[in-house]
C-alpha positions as CSV (number, residue, x, y, z in Angstrom):
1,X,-66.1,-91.0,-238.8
2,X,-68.5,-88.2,-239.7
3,X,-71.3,-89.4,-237.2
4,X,-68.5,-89.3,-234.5
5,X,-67.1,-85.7,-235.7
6,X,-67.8,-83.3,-233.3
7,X,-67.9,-79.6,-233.3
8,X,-65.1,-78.3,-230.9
9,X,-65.7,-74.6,-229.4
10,X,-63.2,-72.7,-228.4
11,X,-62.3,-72.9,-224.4
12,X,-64.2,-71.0,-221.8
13,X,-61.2,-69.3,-221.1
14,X,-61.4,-67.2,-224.2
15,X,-61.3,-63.3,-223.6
16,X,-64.7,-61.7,-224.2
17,X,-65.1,-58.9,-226.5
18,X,-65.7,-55.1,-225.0
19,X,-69.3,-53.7,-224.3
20,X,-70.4,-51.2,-226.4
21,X,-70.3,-47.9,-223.7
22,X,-73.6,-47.0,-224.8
23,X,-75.2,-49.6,-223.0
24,X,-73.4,-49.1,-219.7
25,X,-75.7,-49.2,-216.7
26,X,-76.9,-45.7,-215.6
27,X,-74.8,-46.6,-212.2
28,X,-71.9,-46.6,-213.8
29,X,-72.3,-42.9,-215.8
30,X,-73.6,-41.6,-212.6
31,X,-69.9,-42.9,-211.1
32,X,-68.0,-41.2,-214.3
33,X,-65.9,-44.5,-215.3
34,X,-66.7,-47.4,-217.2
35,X,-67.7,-50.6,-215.5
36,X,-66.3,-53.3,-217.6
37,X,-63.3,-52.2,-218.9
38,X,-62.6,-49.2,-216.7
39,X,-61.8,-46.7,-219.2
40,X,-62.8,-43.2,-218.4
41,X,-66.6,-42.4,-219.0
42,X,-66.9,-40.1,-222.4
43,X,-67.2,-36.3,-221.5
44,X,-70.9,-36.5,-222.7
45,X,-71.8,-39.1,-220.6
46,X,-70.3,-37.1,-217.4
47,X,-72.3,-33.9,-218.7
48,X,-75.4,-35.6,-219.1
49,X,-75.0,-36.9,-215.2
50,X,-74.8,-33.3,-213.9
51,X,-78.0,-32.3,-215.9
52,X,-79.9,-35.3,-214.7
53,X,-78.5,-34.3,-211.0
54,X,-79.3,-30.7,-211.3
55,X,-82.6,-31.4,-213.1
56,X,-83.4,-33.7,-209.6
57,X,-81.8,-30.9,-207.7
58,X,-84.5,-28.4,-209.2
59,X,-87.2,-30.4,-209.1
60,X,-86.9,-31.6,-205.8
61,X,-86.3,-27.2,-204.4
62,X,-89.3,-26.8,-206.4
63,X,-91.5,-29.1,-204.6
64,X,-89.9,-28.2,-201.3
65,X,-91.0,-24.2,-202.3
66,X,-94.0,-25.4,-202.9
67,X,-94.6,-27.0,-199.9
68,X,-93.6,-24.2,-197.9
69,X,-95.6,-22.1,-199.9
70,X,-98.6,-23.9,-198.9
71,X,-97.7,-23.9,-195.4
72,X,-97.9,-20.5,-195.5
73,X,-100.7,-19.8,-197.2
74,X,-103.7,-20.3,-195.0
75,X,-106.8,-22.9,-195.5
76,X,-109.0,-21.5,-198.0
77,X,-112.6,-21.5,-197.0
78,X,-116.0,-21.4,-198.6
79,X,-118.0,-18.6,-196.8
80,X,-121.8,-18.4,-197.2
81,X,-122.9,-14.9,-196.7
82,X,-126.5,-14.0,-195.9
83,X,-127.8,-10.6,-196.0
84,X,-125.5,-9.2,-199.3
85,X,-126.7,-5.6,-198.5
86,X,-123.9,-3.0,-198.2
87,X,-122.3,-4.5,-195.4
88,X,-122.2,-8.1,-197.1
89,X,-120.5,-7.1,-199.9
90,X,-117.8,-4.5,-198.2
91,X,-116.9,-7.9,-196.4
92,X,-117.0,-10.1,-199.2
93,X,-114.4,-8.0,-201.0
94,X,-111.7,-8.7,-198.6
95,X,-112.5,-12.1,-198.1
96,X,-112.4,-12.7,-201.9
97,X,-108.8,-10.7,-202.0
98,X,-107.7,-13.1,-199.6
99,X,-109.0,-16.3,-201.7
100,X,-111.6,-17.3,-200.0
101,X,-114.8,-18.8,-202.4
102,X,-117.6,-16.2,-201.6
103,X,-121.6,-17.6,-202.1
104,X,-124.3,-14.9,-201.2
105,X,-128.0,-14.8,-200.6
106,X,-130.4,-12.0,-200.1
107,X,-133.8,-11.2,-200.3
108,X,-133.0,-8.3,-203.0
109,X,-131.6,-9.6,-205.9
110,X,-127.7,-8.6,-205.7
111,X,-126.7,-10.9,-208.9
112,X,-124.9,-8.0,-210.6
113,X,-122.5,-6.7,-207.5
114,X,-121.9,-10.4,-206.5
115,X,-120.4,-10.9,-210.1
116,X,-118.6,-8.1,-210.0
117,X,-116.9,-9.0,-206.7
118,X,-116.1,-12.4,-207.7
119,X,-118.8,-14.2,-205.7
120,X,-121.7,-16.3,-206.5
121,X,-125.5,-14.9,-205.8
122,X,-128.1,-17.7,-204.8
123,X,-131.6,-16.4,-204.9
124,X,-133.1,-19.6,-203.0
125,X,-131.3,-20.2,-199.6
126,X,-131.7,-24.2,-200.4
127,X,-129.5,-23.5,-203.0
128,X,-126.9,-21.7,-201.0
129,X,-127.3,-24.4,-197.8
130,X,-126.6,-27.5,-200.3
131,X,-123.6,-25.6,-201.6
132,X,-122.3,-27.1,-198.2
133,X,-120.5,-23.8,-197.2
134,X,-117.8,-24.0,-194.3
135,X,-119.2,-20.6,-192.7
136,X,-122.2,-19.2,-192.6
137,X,-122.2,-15.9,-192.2
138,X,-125.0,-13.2,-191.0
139,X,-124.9,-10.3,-192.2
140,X,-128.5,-8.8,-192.4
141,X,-129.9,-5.8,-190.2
142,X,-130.8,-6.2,-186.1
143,X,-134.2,-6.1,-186.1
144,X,-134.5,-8.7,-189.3
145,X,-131.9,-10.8,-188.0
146,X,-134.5,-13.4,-186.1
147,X,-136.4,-13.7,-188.8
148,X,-134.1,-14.6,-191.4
149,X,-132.3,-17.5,-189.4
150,X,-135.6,-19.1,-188.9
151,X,-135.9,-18.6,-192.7
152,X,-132.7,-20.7,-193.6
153,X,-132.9,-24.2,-194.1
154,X,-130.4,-25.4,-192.4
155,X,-131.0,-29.1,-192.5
156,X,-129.7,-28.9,-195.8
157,X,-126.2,-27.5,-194.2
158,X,-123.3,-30.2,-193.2
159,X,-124.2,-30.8,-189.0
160,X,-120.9,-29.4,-188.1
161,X,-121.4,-25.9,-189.7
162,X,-119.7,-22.6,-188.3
163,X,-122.3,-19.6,-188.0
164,X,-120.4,-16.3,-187.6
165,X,-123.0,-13.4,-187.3
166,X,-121.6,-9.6,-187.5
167,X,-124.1,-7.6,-185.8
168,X,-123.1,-4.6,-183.9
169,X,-125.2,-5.8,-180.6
170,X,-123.9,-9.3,-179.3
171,X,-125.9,-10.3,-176.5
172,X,-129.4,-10.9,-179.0
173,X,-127.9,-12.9,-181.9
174,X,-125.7,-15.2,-179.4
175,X,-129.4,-16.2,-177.8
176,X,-130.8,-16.3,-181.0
177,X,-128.4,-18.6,-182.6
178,X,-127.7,-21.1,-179.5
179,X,-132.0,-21.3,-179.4
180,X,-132.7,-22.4,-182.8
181,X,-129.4,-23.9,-184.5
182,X,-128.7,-28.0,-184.1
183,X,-126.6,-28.4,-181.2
184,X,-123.3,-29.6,-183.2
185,X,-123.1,-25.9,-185.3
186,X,-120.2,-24.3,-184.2
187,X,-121.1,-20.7,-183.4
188,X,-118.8,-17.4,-182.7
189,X,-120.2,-13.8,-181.8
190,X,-118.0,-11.2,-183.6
191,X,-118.5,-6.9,-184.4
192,X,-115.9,-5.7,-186.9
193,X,-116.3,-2.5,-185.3
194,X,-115.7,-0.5,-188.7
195,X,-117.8,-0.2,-191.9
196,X,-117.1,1.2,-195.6
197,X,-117.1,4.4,-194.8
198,X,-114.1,4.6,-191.5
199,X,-112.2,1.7,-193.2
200,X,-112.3,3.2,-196.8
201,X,-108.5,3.5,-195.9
202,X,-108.0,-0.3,-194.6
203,X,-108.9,-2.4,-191.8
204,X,-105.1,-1.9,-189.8
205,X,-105.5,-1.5,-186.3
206,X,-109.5,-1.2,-186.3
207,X,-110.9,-3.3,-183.8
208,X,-112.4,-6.8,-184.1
209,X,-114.5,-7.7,-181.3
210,X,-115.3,-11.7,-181.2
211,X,-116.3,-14.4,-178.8
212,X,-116.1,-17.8,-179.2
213,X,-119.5,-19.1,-178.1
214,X,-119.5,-22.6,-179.1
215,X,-116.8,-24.2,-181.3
216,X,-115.9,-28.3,-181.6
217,X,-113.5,-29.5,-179.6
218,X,-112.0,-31.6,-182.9
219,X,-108.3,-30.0,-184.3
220,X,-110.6,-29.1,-187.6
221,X,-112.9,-27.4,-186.4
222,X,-110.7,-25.4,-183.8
223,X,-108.6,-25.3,-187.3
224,X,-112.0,-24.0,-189.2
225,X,-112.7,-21.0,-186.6
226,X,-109.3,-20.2,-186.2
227,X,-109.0,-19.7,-190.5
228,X,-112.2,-17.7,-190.3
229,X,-110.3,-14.8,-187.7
230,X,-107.6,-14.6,-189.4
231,X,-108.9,-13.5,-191.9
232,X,-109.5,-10.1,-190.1
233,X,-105.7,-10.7,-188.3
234,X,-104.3,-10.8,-191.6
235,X,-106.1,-7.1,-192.6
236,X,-104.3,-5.8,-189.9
237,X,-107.3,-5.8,-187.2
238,X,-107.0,-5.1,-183.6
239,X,-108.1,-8.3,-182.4
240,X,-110.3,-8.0,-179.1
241,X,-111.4,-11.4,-177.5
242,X,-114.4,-10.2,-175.4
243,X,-117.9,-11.8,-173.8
244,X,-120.9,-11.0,-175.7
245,X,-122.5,-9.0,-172.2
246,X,-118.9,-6.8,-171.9
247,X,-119.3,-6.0,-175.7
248,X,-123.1,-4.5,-175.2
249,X,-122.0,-3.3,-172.3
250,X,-119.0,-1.0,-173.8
251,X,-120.9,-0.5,-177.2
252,X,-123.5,1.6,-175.8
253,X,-121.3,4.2,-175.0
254,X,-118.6,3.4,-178.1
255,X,-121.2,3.1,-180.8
256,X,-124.8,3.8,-179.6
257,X,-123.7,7.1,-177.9
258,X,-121.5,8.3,-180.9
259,X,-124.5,7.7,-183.5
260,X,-127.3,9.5,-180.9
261,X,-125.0,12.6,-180.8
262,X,-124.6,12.6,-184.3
263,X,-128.3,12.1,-185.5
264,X,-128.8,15.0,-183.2
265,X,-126.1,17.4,-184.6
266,X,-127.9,16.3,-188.4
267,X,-131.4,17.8,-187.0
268,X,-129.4,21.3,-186.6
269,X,-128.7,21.4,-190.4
270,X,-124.8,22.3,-189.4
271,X,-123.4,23.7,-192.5
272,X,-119.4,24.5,-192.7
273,X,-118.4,28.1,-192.4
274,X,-115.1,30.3,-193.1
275,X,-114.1,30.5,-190.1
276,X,-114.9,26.0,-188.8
277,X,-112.3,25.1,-186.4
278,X,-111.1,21.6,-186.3
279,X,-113.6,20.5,-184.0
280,X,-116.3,22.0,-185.0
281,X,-115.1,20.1,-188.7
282,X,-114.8,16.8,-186.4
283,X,-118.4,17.6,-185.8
284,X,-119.7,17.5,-189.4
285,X,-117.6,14.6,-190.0
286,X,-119.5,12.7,-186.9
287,X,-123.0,13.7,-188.8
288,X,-121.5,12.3,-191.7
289,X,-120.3,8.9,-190.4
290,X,-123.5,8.1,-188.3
291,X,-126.3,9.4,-191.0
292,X,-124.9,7.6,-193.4
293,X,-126.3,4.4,-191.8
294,X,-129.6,3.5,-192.2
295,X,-132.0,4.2,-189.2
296,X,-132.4,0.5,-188.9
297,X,-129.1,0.1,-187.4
298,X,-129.8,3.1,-185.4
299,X,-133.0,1.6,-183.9
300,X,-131.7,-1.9,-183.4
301,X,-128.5,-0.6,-181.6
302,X,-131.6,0.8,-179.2
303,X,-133.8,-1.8,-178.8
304,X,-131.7,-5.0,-178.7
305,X,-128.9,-3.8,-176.3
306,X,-130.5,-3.3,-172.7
307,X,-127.9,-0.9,-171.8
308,X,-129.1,1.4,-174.4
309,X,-132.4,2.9,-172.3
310,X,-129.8,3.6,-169.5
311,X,-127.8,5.1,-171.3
312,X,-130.3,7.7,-173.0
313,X,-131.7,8.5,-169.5
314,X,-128.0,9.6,-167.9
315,X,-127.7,11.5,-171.4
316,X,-130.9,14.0,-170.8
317,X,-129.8,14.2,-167.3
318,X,-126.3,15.3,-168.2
319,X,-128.0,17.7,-170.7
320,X,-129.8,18.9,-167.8
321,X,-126.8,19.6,-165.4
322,X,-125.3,21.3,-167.9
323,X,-128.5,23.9,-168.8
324,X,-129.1,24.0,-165.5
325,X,-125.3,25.2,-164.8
326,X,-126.0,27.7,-167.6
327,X,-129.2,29.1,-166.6
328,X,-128.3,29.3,-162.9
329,X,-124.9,31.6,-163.7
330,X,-127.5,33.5,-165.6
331,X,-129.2,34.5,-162.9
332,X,-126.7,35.3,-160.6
333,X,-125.1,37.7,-163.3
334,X,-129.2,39.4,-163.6
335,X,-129.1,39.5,-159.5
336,X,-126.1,41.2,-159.1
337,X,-127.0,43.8,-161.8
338,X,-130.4,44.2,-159.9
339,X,-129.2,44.2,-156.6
340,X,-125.6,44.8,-156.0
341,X,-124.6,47.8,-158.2
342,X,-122.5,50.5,-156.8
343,X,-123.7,53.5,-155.2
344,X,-126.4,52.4,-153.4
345,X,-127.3,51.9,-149.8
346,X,-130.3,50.5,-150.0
347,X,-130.7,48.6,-153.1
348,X,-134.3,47.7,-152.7
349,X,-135.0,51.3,-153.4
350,X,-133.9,51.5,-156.8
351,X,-134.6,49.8,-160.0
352,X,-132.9,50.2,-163.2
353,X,-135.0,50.4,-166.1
354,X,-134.4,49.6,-170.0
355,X,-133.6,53.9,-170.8
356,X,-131.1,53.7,-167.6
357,X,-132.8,55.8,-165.5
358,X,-133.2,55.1,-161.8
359,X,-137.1,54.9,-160.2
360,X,-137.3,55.5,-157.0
361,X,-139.4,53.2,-154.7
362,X,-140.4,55.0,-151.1
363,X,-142.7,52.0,-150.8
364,X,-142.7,50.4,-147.6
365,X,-141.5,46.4,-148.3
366,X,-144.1,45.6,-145.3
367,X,-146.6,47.0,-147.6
368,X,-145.8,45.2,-150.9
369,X,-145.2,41.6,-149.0
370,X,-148.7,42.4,-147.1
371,X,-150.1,43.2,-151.1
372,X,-148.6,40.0,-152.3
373,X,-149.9,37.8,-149.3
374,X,-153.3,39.1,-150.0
375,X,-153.1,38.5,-153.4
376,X,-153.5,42.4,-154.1
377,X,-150.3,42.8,-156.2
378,X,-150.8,42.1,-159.4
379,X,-147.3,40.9,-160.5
């Protein structure tokens, strides 16, 4: 009998005790009743569901801000400057401001004012090229301009690298890049036609003269060239797309003319007086403005644009009409007091001399043109 007892459970039919709520599956908070015994959810439970719904809600505005954010804000890029002279750095400013990562190089050593505008100096250009910079930027003068690109080594730069030079003649640096960069270097021509001095107020509505000489047809490097210009669009810069030949052309007369007039004015020693009117103040502002510029910039404005000699030439001959306008009114004003005063009826025979008193000349004019063809009249 007790090997055949056996243990007898209770049917399968038996009611099953209640789940313990706090191990209710999150599905069933998030709904705010009870899944097993459908009993309302416990106020706590339907608190903590709105926390973890607004805590997804924030989250999920956050990284949609953020997104937006970086839409907006545009590619930062990692611009090489070369030639950190005064120029350089009035540029490198800006483009810091802006977030951009500056490196510089220079033949002087500019490790102090590269520090102090956020940049990085690089006394060796190998160092700068293997920094892999997306732009490289010229700034140097004119006339040293060819022989610091054939200084640079740019084997050491990535093959698809943007060179952006900002020289105030166009024509000479787009030859002088397209003959001795690798063909894949994407290249634009540009003149920020302002400087420290006229943009000391900002760069809204100066002009920014550019030409896209030779950029990749790839959407990244389009993307690459297009980051670099706005960079002046975003300071507010008259934009100007323009041929290198039309810029020389037009800057001969905008810039090379304006600094000519001015370096002459400086050689008169003009000083302000009490009674300067505005443009004679406009004048002494022009001397100011063009002399401070080295006569480097000066000199290479001359020699490397071709309209330049042309230029100088209808400027002497303009100075000649004009002294010649001058000096011819002169004269007519000395013949008419010689020759057509009142009173007389013949006014060959009287002269007026420096007391006022009038000579008489009984001379016969056969006579005195007979003396002066014989070369007896002395003057």
């Amino acid at each position: 009998m007790a090997n055949s007892a056996r243990l007898r459970l209770p049917p399968s039919s038996c009611r099953r005790l209640p789940v313990p709520t706090n191990f209710l599956p999150a599905r069933a908070v998030a709904a705010g009743t009870c899944q097993w015994r459908r009993l309302p959810a416990s106020p706590h439970c339907l608190r903590a569901a709105d926390a973890a719904r607004q805590l997804d809600y924030v989250e999920s505005s956050s990284h949609a801000a953020a997104e937006e954010d970086e839409e907006d804000q545009p590619p930062r890029l990692r611009i090489a400057i070369v030639g950190f002279g005064n120029y350089g750095q009035f540029l490198a400013r800006t483009f810091v401001a802006q977030g951009h990562t500056v490196l510089a190089h220079s033949r002087s050593d500019y490790s102090s004012a590269a520090a102090s505008i956020g940049a990085t100096f690089f006394p060796d250009p190998h160092d700068l090229c293997e920094c892999h910079p997306d732009v490289v930027l010229l700034a140097t003068s004119i006339l040293s301009a060819e022989a610091v690109v054939l200084s640079l080594p740019v084997h050491r730069l990535r093959r698809d690298t943007l060179f952006v030079d900002v020289l105030s003649v166009k024509e000479f640096p787009k030859k002088l890049l397209l003959e001795n960069l690798p063909d894949d270097f994407d290249i634009i021509c540009t003149h920020p036609m302002f400087g420290p001095e006229s943009a000391r107020d900002g760069w809204a509505g100066l002009p920014f003269v550019f030409d896209r000489v030779r950029v990749g047809d790839s959407p990244a490097r389009r993307a690459r060239a297009q980051a670099f210009l706005d960079i002046f669009a975003r300071e507010g810069c008259r934009m100007v797309e323009m041929p290198c030949a039309e810029h020389d052309e037009n800057a001969a007369e905008t810039q090379f003319l304006t600094h000519t007039v001015g370096r002459m004015l400086a050689l008169l020693d003009l000083k302000p007086t009490p009674i300067s009117t505005k443009g004679y103040e406009t004048l002494l502002r022009l001397v100011d403005n063009t002399c401070s510029d080295s006569f480097d910039l000066y000199n290479g404005l001359f020699m490397y644009n071709k309209n330049s000699t042309e230029l100088l030439n209808r400027l002497e001959w303009a100075m000649d009409s004009v002294k010649r306008k001058l000096f011819d009114g002169l004269h007519d004003v000395l013949r008419k007091q010689l020759f057509d005063f009142q009173g007389s009826l013949d006014p060959t025979t009287e002269l007026v001399v420096d007391d006022g008193s009038i000579v008489e000349d009984d001379q016969d004019d056969t006579d005195n043109i007979d003396a002066v063809v014989d070369g007896d009249e002395s003057g």
